[in-house]
N, C-alpha and C positions, 0 to 999 in steps of 0.2 A: 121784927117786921117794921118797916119803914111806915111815916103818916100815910104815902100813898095806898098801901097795902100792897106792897113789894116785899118780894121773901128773898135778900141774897146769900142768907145761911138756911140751908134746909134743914142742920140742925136741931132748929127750933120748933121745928115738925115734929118732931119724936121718929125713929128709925124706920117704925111701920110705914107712914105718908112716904117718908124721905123713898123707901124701895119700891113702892105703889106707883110712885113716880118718877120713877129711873125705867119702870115696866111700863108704862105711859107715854115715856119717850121712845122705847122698842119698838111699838105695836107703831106708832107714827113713820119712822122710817122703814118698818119690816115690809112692806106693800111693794115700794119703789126698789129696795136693796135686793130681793131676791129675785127682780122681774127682769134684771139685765142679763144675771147667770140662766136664766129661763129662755132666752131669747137666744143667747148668743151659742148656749151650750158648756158654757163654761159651770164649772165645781159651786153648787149656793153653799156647804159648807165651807167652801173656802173663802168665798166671798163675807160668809157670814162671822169668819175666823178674824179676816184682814181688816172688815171696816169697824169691828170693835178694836185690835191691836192698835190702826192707824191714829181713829179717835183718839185712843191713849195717848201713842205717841205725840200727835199734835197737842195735846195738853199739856203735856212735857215741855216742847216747846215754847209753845205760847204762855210759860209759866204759872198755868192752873187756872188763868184770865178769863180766858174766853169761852164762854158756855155754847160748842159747838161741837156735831155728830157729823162723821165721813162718813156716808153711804154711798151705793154702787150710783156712777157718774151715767146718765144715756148718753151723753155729745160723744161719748166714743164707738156710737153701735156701729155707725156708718162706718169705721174703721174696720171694726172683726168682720161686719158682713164683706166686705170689698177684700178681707185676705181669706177669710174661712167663710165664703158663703154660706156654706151646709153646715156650720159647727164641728166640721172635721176637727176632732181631737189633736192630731197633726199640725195642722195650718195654726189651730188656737195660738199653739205655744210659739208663731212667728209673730202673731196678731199681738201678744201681750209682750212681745221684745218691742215692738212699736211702740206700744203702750208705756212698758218703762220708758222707754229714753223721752215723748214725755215728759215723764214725771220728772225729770235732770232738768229741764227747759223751766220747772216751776221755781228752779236753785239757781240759776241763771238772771233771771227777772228778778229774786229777793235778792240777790246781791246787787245788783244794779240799783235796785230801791234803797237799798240800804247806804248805796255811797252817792248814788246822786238825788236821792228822793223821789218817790213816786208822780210826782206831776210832769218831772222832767222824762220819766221812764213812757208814761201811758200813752202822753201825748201823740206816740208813734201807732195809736190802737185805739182810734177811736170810734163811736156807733155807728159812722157812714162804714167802716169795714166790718164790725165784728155783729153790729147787724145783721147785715145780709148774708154772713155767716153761721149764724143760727137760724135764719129763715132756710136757708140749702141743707142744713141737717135733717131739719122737720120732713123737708121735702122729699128729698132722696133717698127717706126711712118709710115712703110710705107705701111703696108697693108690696113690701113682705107683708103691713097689717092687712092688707087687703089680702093676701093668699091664704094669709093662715085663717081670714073671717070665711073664705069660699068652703072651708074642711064643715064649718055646720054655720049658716048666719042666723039661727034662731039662738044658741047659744050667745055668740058673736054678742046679741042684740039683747039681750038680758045683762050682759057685762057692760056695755054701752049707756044702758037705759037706766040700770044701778049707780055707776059715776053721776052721769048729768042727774041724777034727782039726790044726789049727796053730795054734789058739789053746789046747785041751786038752791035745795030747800033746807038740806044737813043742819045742824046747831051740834055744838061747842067739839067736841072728840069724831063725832060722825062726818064732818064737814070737814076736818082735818086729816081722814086718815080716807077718801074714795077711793083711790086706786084699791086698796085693800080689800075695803068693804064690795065694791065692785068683783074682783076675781074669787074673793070666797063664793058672794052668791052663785056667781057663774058656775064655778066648781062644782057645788051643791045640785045645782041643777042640772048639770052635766053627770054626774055620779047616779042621781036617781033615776035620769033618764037611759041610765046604761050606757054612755059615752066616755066614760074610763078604766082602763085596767091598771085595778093595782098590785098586779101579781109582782112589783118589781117592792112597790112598799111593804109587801108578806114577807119576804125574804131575806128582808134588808135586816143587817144587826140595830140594836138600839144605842151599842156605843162602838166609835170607832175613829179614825185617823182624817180629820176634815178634807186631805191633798195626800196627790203618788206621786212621788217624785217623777214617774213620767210624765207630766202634767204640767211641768214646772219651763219656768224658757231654762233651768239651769242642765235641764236633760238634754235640748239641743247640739252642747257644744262638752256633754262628757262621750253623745253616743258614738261620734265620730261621724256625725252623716248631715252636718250642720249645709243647711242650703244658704250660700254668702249671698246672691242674687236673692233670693225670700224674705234673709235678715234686713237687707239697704230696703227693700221695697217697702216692707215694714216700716219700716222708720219712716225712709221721707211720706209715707201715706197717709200716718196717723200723729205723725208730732205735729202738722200745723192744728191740728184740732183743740191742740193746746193753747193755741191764739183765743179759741170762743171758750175756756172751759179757765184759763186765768180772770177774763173779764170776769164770768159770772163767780168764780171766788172774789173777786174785790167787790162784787154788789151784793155778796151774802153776808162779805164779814161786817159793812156799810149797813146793810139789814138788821144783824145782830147787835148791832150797835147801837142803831137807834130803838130799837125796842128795849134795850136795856138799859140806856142811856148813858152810854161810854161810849168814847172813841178807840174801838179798837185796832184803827189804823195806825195811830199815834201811840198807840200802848198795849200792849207791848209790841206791838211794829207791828205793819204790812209784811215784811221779809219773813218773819216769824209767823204767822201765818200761812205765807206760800211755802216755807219750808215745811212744814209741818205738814202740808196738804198735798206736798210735790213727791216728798219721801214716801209718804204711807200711800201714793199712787206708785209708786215704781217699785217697792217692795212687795206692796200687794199682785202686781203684776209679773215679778218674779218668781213668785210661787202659784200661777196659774187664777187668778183673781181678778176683777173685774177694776178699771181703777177706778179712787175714791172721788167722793166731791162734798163739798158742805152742804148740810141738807135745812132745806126751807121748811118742811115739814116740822123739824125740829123747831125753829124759827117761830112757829105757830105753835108752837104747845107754850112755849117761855110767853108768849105774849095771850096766852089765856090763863095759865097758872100763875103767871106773874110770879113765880119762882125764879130767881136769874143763878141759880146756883150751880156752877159748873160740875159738880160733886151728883148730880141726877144723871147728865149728861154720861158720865162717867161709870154709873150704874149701868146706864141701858148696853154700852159698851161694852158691859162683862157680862151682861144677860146675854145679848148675842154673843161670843165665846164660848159661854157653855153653851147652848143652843149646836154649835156650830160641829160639837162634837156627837150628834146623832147621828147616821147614815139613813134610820129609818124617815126623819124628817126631810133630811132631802130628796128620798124616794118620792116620797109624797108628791113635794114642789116641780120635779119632773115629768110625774104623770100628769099633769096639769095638762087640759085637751087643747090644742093646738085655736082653737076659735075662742075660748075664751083669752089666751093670750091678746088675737089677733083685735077682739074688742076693745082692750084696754089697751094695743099701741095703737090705735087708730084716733082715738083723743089724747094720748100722750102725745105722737108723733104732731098730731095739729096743734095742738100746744106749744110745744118744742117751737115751730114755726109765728107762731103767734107772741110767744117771748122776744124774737127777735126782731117783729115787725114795734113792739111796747118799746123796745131798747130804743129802735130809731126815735120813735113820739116822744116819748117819754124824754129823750134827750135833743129833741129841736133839732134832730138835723136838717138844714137847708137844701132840702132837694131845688131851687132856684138859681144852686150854683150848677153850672156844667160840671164842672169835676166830681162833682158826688154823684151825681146823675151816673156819670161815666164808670165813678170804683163801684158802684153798686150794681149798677148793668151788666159789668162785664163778671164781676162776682156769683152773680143769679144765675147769668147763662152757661159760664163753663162748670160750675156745679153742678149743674142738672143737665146739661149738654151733654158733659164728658158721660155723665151716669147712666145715660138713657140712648145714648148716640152714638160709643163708640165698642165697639169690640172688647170685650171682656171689662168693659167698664169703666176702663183707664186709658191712659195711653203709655204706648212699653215706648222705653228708651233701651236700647244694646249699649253698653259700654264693655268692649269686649268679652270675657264669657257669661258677663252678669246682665240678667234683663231685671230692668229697673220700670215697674208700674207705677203712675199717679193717677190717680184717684181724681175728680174733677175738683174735688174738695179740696185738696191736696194745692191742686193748681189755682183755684178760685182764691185759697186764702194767702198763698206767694204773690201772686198779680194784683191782689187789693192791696196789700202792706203795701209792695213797689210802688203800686202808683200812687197814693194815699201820699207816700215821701215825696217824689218827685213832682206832682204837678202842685203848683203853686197855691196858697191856701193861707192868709196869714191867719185868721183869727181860729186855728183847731188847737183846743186845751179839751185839757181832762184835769175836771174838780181832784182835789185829795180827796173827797167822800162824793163818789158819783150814785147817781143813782141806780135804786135796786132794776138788772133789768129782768129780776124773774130768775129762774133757777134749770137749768139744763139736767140738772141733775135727776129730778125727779120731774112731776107732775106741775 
């Protein structure tokens, strides 16, 4: 233990603490990780399979450095909804071919970091765009919490009322883990009140296989009935999303870093990081899985434990794993009533939004210039324009037999980048360690 009273070997804990707090770290991510497969329809075993694998992987990586947890990412919900409204099992597996490719776009960026260095990389991606890019996710995510609160809002409001009084009054673990504490009680209250059937949880085995290979995007193109117009839609709809969900991996790993105080930019690299985090998003997403994101949550437990030992991290990651192989657990997380979900995206989704209004503050953008005024206006509008104002939500392009939809999101984050380059702007940098703008990923 260091004079400060920093613990960077858990070691020195004895085995008992050291797995007390690998389980520590679980329950911190476990709230936000299974709340996306909840949502979206996608597999929480598999999810809960992939963001422990990926974790590893990225340690692997990042050469055992960096004490960081990939849980399920939100910034891509607006993506599945816009290809699998309903959670159609079907559409999923096109929604998560989007989602890979993606995760390639995170391999992409670390090579560019890696041969020209990140300041000369970001500089193309700065808060005036990627801003108002996370304010249009928040946004455009908020009509489903509203429908799922109409199925009961007394529940709704129990879920609601549980976060804001554990995110306001909470202290040290209960402050850190609301979203959690919020959907249990909800849960609970919904169970007694006779608003769930668990006939699906009765039934369920206690062990069994996390993913069906039907499930998988690798089933699309064995069964022979691959839709090439679904596959393209996919992709251009949900890979710019990858624009706001890199930012916030460079202001998490920037977070982790000063909480622990290393430069994990410089060591062992940024590139090494976004590979680590691009990979276990595009593989988790090949086998039906939600993609990953570095979790702040996690973030906040190092900096009360003051444990910085990547080796807990690495614990929680193999708790989820076994975890991931119950069936009867994720019956459970399914039956979960539709209004308590809708409670706790109703302050996530405003969050979400709220992260991205911190990003602009927090990074002085000069709304005094016209041009920012301009990439940010036109970013807010056809974001929530296209989503709310056009027919089926997008707008289709024909290229001969393939019809090709974009998503407002889609088009909002192509026309920010464009014009961000092209109109004139000498003084736009981006720090090597920018600041945190909050985390998309969770809460």
């Amino acid at each position: 233990m260091g004079n400060d009273g920093v613990i960077r070997d858990a070691r020195e804990l004895g085995t008992p603490k050291m797995l007390t707090l690998g389980l520590q770290h679980m329950f911190a991510m476990f709230g936000a990780t299974v709340l996306v497969p909840t949502l979206t329809g996608l597999s929480v075993s598999a999810t809960l399979l992939f963001a422990g694998l990926a974790t590893l992987f990225c340690h692997f990586v990042t050469k055992r450095k960096v004490p960081v947890f990939l849980g399920s990412s939100f910034a891509f919900l607006g993506g599945y909804f816009a290809i699998a409204p309903d959670g159609n099992p079907e559409l999923l597996r096109y929604a998560c071919f989007g989602v890979a490719c993606s995760g390639l776009l995170y391999l992409i960026l670390a090579a560019f970091c890696k041969a020209y260095g990140s300041k000369k990389v970001m500089r193309f991606f700065p808060p005036v765009v990627t801003g108002p890019i996370i304010i249009s996710i928040g946004l455009t995510l908020s009509s489903s919490a509203i429908q799922n609160c109409t199925t009961n809002w007394f529940i709704a409001l129990v879920a609601i009322a549980v976060v804001i009084v554990c995110n306001i009054w909470g202290k040290g673990m209960i402050k850190i883990i609301p979203i959690l504490i919020g959907v249990v009680t909800s849960y609970v209250v919904a169970a007694v009140t006779g608003n769930v059937d668990f006939t699906g949880v009765k039934d369920a085995a206690w062990i069994g296989m996390p993913f069906s290979y039907h499930n998988t995007v690798f089933s699309i193109f064995t069964e022979g009935n691959a839709d090439k117009g679904m596959l393209l839609t996919s992709a251009i709809t949900i890979m710019p999303i990858a624009i706001a969900t890199m930012m916030e991996h460079i202001g998490d790993i920037s977070a982790i870093g000063s909480t622990v105080g290393q430069n994990f930019i410089k060591d062992p690299g940024l590139h090494r990081t976004l590979i680590g985090d691009g990979i276990g998003t595009a593989i988790a997403s090949l086998f039906g899985a939600p993609a990953n994101t570095t979790y702040g949550e996690n973030t906040g437990v190092l900096a009360l434990t003051k444990v910085y030992d990547p080796r807990v991290l690495r614990l929680a990651a193999i708790y989820a794993i076994i975890i991931s192989f119950c069936p009867k657990f994720s019956e459970l997380i399914k039956a979960m009533p539709a209004a308590t979900i809708g409670g706790v995206s109703m302050i996530l989704y405003g969050m979400i939004s709220a992260i991205g209004v911190r990003n602009v503050v927090e990074n002085q953008v000069d709304f005094a210039k016209t041009r920012n005024v301009i990439v940010a206006a036109l970013i807010l509008v056809l974001s929530i324009g296209i989503k709310y104002g056009m027919p089926g939500e997008a707008i289709t392009i024909q290229a001969g037999e393939i019809t090709i939809g974009l998503t407002g999101l889609a088009v909002a984050s192509l026309v920010g980048i464009i014009l961000n380059a092209i109109l004139p702007d000498g003084d736009v940098k981006f720090a090597e360690e920018p600041k945190d703008a909050g985390s998309l990923g969770k809460y």
